[in-house]
N, C-alpha and C positions, 0 to 999 in steps of 0.2 A: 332384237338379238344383239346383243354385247360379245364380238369377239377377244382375242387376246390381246391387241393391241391396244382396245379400247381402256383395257382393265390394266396394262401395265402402271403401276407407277401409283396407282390411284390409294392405295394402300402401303404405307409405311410398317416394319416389320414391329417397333414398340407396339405403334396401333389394331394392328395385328393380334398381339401377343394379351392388348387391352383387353381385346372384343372375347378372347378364348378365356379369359377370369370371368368377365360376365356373364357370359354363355354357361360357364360350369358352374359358378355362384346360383343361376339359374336352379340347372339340374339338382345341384345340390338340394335346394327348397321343393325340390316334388313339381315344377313348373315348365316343366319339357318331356318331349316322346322321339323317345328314338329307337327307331325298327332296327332288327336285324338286317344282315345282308341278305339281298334274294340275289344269289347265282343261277346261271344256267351256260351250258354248251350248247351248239347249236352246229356243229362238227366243222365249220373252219375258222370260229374262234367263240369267243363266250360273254356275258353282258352279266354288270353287275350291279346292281339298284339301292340303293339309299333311300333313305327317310326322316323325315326330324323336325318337328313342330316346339317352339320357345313361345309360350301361352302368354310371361312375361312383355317377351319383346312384341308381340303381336303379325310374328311369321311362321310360314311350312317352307319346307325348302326339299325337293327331292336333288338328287345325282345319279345320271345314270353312265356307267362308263363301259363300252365296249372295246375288246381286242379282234381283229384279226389278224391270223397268222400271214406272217410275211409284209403284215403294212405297219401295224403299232398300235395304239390307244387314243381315243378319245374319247372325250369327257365333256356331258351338259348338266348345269345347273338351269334348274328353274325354280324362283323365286315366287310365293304366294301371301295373300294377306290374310289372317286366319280371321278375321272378322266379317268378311264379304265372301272370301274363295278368287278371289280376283288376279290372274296372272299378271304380277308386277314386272318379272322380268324374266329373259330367255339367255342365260351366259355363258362360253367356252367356261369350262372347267376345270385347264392344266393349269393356269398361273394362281387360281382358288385353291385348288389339291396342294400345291406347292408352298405356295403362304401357309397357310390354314397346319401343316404338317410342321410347318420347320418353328410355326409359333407356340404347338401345342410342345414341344422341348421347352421353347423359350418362358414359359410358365411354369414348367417344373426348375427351368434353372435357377429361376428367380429366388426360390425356396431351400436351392442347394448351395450354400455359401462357400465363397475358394476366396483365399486372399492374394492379395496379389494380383500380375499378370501371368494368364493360366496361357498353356499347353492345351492344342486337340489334334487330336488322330482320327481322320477320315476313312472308311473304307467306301469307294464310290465314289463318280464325277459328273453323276448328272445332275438334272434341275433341282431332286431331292436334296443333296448332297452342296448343291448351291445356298439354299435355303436355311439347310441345316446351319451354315457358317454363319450367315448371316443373324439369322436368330440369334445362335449362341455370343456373338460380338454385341449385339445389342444389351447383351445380360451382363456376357463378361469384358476387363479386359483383358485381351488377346495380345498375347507378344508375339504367336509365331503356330502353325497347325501345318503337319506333315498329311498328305493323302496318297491311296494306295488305289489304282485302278488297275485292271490284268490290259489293257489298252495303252502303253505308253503316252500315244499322243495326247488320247484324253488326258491322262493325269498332270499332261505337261500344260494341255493347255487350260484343265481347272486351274491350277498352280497360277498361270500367268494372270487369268482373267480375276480371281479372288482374290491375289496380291494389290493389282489394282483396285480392285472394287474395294474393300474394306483396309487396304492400307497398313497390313502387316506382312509380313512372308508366310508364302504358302512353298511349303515345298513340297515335290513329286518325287516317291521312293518307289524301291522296287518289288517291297511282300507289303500281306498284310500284317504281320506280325512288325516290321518296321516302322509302320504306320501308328500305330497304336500301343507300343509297349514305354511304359514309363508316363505316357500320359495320362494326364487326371481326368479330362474328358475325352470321350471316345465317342464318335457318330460311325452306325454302319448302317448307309446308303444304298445299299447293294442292287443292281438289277437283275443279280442271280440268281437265275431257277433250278436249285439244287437241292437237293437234303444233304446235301456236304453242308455245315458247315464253314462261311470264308473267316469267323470269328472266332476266337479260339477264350477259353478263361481263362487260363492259364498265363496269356498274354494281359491280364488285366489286373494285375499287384498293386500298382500306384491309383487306378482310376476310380475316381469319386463319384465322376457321373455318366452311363452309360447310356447312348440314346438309340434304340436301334428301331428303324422305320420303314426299312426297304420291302422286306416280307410282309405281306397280310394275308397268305393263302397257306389251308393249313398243310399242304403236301410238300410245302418250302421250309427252310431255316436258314438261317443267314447267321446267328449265333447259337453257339452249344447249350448245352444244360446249365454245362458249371460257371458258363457267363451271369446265370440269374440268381443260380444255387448259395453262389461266393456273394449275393448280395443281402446287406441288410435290408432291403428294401426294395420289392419288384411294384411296379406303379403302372400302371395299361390306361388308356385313353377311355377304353371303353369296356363293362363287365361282360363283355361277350368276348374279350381275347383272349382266353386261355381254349377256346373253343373253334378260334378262329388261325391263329397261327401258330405253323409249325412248330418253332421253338414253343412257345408256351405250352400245347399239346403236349411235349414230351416232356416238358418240367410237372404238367399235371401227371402224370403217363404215372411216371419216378417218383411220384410223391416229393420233389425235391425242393419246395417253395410252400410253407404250411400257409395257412391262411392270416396268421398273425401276421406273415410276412410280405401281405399283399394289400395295395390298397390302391383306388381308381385315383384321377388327377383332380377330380372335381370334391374328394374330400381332401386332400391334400389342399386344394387352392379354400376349401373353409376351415382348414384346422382339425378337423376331423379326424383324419391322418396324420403321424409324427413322424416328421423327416430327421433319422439319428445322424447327429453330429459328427460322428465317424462312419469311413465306412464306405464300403459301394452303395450307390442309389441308380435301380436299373428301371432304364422306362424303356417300353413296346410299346409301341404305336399302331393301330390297325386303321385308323381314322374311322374316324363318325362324319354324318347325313348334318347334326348339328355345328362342328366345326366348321366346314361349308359355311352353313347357314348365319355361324357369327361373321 
């Protein structure tokens, strides 16, 4: 068993961001299986199970993540060899979920060009919303990204620890609409369990690249309709998200994203997909059993 400590560090976010081109490169040639989510409640909290065999690289990899109520989340990975069945390895899960998420942005960024040193607006201060910074610096350069959490301290003290960590200003504002208007990229992190919701389009005139990843359950939303509707380009991790989260639900619901205007990340990373040169480009994230698994 590989805890978190063990696994800190061990993975750089490029390399990271390497393994998720492969991994999709994969899927793309028909050489990977990835299951649906299997949910369940269990009345004082709920588990959620993963799946995802790469025939290519010669692994299976499940995830299984449970909440209870009043204590939080966690998350195992266990690693398989799909030519024996043989259990390679037994790993904490949050710092995998956490890479694995903020890389699979860092693959679409790669594809969505900004010249210059870009602007980003945060909504969110957790490990997602850590990640997410991190990835996006790796792709872009970064002069400066404002964040917005309903938590002051936290937002003060992502603010402090991101500044540091990557070596630009992070500043802590006080709406979400502060956070994100005027910027070309936008990350919404959110750990909010609402159908409100904290994301607005309207707020999203200047932004070129939208990465919203907080939500994956579909009774949530974290951004509106018209955050996806206003885009030339809505792009999901995996073809089971318009099924799976909130926000997407209701852009299917509205007929307001046609299919011309939809496309997974794994044709986008083959070309497959045509990322337009102007323009919003909006990517959902629900994660895959395969991300993990790269």
């Amino acid at each position: 068993m590989l805890g978190y400590e063990a696994l800190k560090g061990v993975i750089g976010m490029s390399e990271a961001i390497d393994l998720q081109e492969t991994a999709l490169r994969h899927e793309a040639d028909g050489k990977t299986f990835v299951s649906p989510k299997f949910n369940t409640d269990f009345g004082t909290g709920s588990m959620r199970v993963l799946v995802a065999a790469d025939h290519a690289a010669g692994y299976l990899a499940t995830k299984a993540y449970h909440i209870i109520e009043g204590v939080g989340v966690r998350y195992v990975v266990t690693l398989y060899r799909l030519k024996d069945g043989e259990v390679l390895a037994i790993l904490d899960g949050q710092l995998i979920t956490d890479l694995r998420t903020g890389a699979a942005s860092g693959v679409l960024a790669r594809r969505v060009r900004l010249s210059g040193p870009v602007t980003i607006g945060l909504i969110g201060s957790g490990n997602q919303a850590r990640t997410q910074l991190e990835s996006l610096a790796a792709v872009y350069s970064v002069r400066s990204a404002s964040v917005y959490s309903p938590t002051p301290a936290n937002r003060e003290r992502y603010a402090q620890e991101m500044s540091a960590r990557l070596g630009f200003p992070v500043a802590p504002v006080d709406s979400a609409q502060a956070a994100v208007s005027g910027q070309p990229v936008v990350v919404t992190a959110s750990s909010a369990r609402t159908s409100e919701p904290v994301l607005r389009g309207e707020w999203l005139d200047a932004c070129r690249l939208l990465c919203a990843v907080g939500n994956t359950r579909a009774q949530f939303a974290e951004a509106d309709v018209r955050s996806f509707s206003g885009a030339k380009l809505v792009v999901t991790d995996s073809p089971h998200a318009f099924e799976e989260a909130g926000e997407l639900i209701a852009v299917a619901r509205e007929n307001a994203v046609p299919p011309s205007r939809r496309a997974t990340l794994s044709q986008v990373v083959t070309g497959r997909a045509f990322i337009p040169p102007e323009g919003r480009i909006a990517f959902k994230s629900v994660g895959t059993a395969l991300q993990d698994l790269a």
